[in-house]
C-alpha positions in Angstrom: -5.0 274.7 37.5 -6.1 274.2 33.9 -9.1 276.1 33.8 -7.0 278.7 35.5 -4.8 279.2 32.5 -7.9 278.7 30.4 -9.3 282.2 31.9 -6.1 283.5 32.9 -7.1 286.9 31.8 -10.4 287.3 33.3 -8.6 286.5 36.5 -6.4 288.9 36.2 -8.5 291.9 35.2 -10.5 291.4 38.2 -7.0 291.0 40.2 -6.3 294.1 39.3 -9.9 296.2 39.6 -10.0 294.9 43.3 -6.5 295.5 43.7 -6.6 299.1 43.1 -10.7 300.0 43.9 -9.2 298.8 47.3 -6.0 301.2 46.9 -7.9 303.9 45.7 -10.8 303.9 48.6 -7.7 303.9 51.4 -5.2 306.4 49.6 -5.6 310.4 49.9 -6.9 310.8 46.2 -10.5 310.9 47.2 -10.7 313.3 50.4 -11.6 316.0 48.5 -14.8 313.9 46.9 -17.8 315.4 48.2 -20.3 312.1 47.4 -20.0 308.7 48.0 -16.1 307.0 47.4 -17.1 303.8 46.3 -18.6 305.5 42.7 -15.3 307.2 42.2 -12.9 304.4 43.3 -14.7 302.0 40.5 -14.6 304.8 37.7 -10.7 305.5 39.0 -9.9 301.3 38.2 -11.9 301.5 35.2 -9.5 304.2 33.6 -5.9 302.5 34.6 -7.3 299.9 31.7 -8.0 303.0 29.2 -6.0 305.9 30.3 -3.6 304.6 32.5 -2.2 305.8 35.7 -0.6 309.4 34.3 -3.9 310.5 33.6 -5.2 309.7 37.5 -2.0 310.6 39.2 -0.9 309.6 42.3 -1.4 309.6 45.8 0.1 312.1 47.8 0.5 310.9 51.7 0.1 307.3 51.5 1.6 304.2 52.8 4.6 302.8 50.4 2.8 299.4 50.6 -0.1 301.4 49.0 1.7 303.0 46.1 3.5 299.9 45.4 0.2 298.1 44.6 -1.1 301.9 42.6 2.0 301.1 40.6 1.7 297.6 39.7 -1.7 298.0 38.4 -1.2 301.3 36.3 1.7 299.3 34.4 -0.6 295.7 34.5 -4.0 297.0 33.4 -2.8 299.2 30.2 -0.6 295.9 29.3 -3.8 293.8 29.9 -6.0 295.7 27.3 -3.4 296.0 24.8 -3.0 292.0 25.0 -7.0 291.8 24.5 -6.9 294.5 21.7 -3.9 292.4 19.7 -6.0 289.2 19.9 -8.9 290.8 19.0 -6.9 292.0 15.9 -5.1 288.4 14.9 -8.5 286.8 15.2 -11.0 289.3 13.6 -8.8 290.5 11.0 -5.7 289.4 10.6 -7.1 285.5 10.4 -10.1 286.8 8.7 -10.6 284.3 5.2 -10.4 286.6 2.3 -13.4 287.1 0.1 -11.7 286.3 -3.0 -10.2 283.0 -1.6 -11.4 280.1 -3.8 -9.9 276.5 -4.5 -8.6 275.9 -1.0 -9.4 273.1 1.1 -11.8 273.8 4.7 -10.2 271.0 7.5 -12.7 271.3 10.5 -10.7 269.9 13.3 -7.2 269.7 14.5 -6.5 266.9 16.6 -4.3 263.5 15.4 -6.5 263.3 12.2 -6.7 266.5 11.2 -3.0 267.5 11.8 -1.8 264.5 9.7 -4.2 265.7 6.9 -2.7 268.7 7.1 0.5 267.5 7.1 -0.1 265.2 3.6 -1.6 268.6 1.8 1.3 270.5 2.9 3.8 267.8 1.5 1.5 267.9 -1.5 1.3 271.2 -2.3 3.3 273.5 -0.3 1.1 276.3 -1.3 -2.5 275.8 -1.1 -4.9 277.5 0.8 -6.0 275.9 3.9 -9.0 277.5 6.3 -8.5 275.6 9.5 -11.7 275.8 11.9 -10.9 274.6 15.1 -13.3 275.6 18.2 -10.7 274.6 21.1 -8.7 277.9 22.4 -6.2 275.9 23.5 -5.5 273.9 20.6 -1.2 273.2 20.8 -1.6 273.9 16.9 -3.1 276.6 16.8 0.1 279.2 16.8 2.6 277.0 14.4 -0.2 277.0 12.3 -0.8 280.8 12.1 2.3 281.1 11.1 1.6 279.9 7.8 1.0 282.7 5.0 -1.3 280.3 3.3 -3.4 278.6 6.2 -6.4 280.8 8.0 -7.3 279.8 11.8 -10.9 280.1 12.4 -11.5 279.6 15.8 -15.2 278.6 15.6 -18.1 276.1 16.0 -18.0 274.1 12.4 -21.5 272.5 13.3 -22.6 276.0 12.0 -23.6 276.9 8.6 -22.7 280.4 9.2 -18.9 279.6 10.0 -19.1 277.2 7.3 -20.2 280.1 4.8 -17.6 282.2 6.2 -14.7 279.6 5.0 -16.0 280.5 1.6 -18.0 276.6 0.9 -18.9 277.4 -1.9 -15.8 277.9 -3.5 -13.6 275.3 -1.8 -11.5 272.5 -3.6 -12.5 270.1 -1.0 -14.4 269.6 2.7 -12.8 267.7 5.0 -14.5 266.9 8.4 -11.7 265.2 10.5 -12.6 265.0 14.4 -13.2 261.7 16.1 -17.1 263.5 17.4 -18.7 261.1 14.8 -22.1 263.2 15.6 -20.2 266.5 15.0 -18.8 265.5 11.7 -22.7 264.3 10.8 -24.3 267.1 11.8 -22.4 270.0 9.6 -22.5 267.8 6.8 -26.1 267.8 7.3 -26.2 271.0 8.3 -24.4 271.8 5.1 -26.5 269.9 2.6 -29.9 271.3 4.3 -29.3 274.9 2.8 -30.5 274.7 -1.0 -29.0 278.2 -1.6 -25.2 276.5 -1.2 -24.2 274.7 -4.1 -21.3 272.4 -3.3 -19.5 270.9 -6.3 -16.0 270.0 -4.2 -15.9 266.5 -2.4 -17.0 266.5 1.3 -15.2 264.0 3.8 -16.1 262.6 6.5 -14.6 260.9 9.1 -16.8 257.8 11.1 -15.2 256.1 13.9 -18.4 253.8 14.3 -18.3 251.3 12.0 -21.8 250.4 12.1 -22.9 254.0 12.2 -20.8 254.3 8.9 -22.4 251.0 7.2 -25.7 252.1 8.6 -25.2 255.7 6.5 -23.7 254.5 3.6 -26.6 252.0 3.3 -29.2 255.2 3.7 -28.7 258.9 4.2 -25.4 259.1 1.3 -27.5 257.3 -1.2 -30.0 260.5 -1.5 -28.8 262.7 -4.2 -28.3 265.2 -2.1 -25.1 263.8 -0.2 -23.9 262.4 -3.6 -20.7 264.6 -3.0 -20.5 263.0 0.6 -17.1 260.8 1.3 -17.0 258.5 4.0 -13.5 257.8 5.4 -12.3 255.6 8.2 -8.5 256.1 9.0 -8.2 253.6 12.0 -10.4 251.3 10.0 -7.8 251.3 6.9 -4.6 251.2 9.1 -6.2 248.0 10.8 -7.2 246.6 7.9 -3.5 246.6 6.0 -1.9 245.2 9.3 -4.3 242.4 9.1 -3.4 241.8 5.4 0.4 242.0 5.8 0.3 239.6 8.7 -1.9 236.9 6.9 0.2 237.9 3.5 3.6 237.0 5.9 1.9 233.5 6.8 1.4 234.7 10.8 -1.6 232.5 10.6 -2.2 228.8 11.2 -4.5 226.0 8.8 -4.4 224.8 12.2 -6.1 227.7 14.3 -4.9 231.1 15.8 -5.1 232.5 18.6 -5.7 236.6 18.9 -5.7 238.2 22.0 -6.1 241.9 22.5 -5.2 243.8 24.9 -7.3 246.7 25.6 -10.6 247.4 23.6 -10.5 250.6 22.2 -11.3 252.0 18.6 -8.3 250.5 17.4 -8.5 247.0 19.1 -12.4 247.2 18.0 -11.2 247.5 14.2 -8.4 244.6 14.4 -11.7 242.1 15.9 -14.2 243.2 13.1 -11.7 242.4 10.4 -10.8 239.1 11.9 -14.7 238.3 12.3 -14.7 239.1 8.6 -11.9 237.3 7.1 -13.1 234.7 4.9 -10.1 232.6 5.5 -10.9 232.6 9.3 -11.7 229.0 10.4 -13.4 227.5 13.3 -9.6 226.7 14.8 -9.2 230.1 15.6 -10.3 232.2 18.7 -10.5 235.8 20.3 -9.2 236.3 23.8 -9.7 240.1 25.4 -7.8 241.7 28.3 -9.2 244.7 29.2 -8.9 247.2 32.1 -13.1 248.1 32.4 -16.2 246.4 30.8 -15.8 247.1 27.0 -18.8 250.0 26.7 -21.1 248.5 24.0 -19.6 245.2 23.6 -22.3 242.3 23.2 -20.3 238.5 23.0 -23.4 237.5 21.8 -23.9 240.0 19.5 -20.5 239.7 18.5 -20.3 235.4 18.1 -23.9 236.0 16.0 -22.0 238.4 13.8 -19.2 235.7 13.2 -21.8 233.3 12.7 -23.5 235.9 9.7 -20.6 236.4 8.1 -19.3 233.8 5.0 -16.1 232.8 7.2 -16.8 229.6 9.5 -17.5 230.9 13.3 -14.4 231.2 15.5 -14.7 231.1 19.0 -15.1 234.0 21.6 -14.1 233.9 24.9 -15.4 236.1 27.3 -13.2 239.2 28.3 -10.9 239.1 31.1 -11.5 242.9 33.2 -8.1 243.0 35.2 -5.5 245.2 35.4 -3.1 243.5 32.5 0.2 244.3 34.2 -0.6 241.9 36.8 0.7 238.5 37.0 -2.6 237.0 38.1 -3.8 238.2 34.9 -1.7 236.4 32.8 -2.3 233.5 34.7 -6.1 233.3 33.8 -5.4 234.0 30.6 -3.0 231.1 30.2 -5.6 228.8 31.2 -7.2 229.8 28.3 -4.4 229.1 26.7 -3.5 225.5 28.0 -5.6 222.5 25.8 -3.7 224.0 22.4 -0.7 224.5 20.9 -1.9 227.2 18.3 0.3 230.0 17.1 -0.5 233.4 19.3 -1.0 236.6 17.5 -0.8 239.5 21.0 -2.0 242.7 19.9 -1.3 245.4 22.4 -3.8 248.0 21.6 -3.8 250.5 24.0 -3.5 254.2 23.8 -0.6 254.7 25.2 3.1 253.7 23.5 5.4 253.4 26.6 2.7 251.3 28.4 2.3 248.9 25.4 5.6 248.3 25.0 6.5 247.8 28.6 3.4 245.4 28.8 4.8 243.3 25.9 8.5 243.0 27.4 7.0 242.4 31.5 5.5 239.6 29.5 8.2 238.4 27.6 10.4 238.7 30.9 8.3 237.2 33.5 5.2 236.0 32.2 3.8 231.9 31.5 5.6 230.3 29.4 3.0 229.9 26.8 2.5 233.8 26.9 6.1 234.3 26.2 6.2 232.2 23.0 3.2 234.4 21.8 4.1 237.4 19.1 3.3 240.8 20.0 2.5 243.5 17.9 2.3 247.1 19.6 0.1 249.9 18.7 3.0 252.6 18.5 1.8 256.1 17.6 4.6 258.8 18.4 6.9 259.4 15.8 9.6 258.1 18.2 9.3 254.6 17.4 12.9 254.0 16.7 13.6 255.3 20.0 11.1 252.7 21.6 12.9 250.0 19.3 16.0 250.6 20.9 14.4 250.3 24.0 13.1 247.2 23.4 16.7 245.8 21.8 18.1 246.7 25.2 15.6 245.0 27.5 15.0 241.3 25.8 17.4 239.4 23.9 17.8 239.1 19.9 15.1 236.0 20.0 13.0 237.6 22.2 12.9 241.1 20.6 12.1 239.5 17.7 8.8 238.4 18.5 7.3 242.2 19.6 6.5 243.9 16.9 6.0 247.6 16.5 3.0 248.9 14.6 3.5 252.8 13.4 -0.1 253.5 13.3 0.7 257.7 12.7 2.0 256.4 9.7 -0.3 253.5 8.7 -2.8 256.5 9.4 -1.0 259.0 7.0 -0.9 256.5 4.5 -4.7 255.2 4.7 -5.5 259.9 4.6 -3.8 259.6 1.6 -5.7 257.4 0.0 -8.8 258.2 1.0 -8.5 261.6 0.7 -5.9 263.5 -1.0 -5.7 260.7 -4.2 -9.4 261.0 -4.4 -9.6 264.7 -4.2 -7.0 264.5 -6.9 
């Protein structure tokens, strides 16, 4: 169904040309033909999408079925073409960047990062340029967006110099590659900086989701003069970083040991466990406990407990993750075993992508789970703007002593606020 409405049109135009070569071949309109009908029922359903069915005519002594479906094309195929020709127009020309343009900002991608960049320009400055380039047609942006007098959609690959060149580079305020395709992002920015003819003299950002893909370029490729204009930026890496802070700053942590479980091991849960491996405050009390639905893909315990070990922090210790499904009660069980020689304080960090299952996670726990488990604190990776909603939710389902042991993380915001930092104060 979804790659129907991708190439809804295409279906349609050849809908319609079978539809009515098939009319056209059975109606009276072609008796008089001397050659083959098959030649002159195509060139008759080629015309309905240029001159329409007043310049064919109709058949004479045919079935009504038959001028029922003559009908329905002549009025769908002109309607078809005039659709293509008005895209045609709002993408060629109408969204065509201006030669002139100069001191707007370029924002290749628009998917969570790159709308909330937008989003922080716009509140910035609610008139400067923006040249979006976004290759996805079906991008839920995309026609808000157009909208905007002063934004231009370019719906285009933004790995290519040309594109790049046709968003005016060289005159932009600033270069802001956004999407989560770390190789993408790398790859224009080389791509940029390997044409000597473009001289850029605007900061270029980048977004890195692997960390050690980020330390690895930081330590190499953006030393060279060449990528001296070349920002690295890590939004999810920031946000995780000032929850960390504010929990140790609000004394979450024990002299005694801590425990930290996460739940789920995505980007975000991978973020929260390098910055506790780094903390220099960590002790050898502490542990890491993961719950995780499939085999984290390029996890190494060792790897990981010899990078704990490396760091100037004593080593904490790692437990092997726990694959289940982590809405089950046996779950929870194996994980309190874990659990059951100490009586350290229990940071829960429910990581996943996915706010209504987080939260429901954290309260099944607090409901029904071991006891152990349900003196733990929770804090939810919420993303949705509707987190006072799911706060109200929550008020509803456990008591005032329990709620107040889940927490709700507002990453879209923690994420606005780390964008802001990283980008628009530094491109200030």
């Amino acid at each position: 169904m979804r790659r129907l409405l991708l190439y809804w049109k295409p279906v349609c135009i050849s809908f319609i040309l079978a539809v009515s070569f098939t009319a056209f071949l059975h109606s009276d309109m072609l008796t008089h033909v001397s050659t083959s009908k098959i030649p002159s029922a195509i060139y008759y359903s080629l015309s309905l999408f240029v001159l329409g069915g007043p310049g064919i005519g109709l058949p004479q002594e045919s079935s009504p079925l038959l001028e029922c479906l003559l009908w329905a094309c002549y009025f769908l195929a002109p309607m078809l073409t005039l659709s293509v020709v008005y895209e045609f127009i709002q993408k060629q020309l109408l969204n065509r960047v201006p030669r002139r343009l100069a001191g707007h900002t370029i924002l290749c991608g628009m998917g969570r990062n790159g709308r909330l960049i937008y989003e922080l320009i716009r509140e910035t400055d609610k008139n400067h340029k923006i040249v979006i380039i976004e290759k996805g047609d079906s991008n839920p942006y995309a026609q808000q967006l157009s909208k905007d007098p002063a934004t231009w959609w370019v719906q285009n690959d933004f790995t290519r110099s040309a594109v790049l060149q046709s968003a005016r580079v060289d005159k932009a305020a600033r270069i802001i590659f956004s999407t989560n395709q770390d190789l993408d992002n790398l790859n224009a920015v080389v791509e940029l900086q390997s044409h000597r003819n473009t001289v850029l003299h605007a900061p270029l950002f980048c977004h890195l989701g692997d960390l050690e893909m980020l330390d690895n370029f930081q330590q190499t490729l953006f030393r060279e003069p060449a990528y001296r204009c070349v920002r690295v930026f890590n939004g999810y890496q920031s946000a995780t970083k000032r929850l960390y802070q504010r929990l140790r700053g609000e004394d979450f942590f024990s002299p005694h040991g801590t425990v930290f479980i996460l739940f789920g091991f995505g980007r975000f849960a991978r973020m929260l466990f390098t910055h506790i491996l780094q903390d220099p405050m960590r002790t050898a009390n502490d542990e890491i406990l993961m719950v995780t639905d499939r085999p984290p893909a390029g996890f190494d315990i060792e790897q990981a407990s010899s990078q704990g070990r490396a760091s100037e922090s004593r080593p904490c210790k790692i437990h092997e993750p726990i694959i289940n499904d982590m809405h089950l009660s046996a779950t929870w069980t194996i994980l309190e075993r874990e659990l059951q020689p100490h009586v350290k304080p229990i940071l829960a960090f429910v990581c996943r992508d996915n706010d209504i299952a987080n939260l429901d996670l954290a309260i099944s726990i607090k409901l029904r789970g071991p006891q152990r488990l349900r003196d733990a604190t929770f804090i939810c990776r919420m993303y949705a703007k509707t987190v006072k909603d799911l706060s109200d939710m929550l008020d509803h389902r456990l008591t005032p002593r329990q709620s107040k042991d889940v927490l709700l993380f507002p990453l879209e915001a923690e994420l606005k606020a780390a964008f802001f930092t990283e980008i628009i104060q530094v491109a200030a």
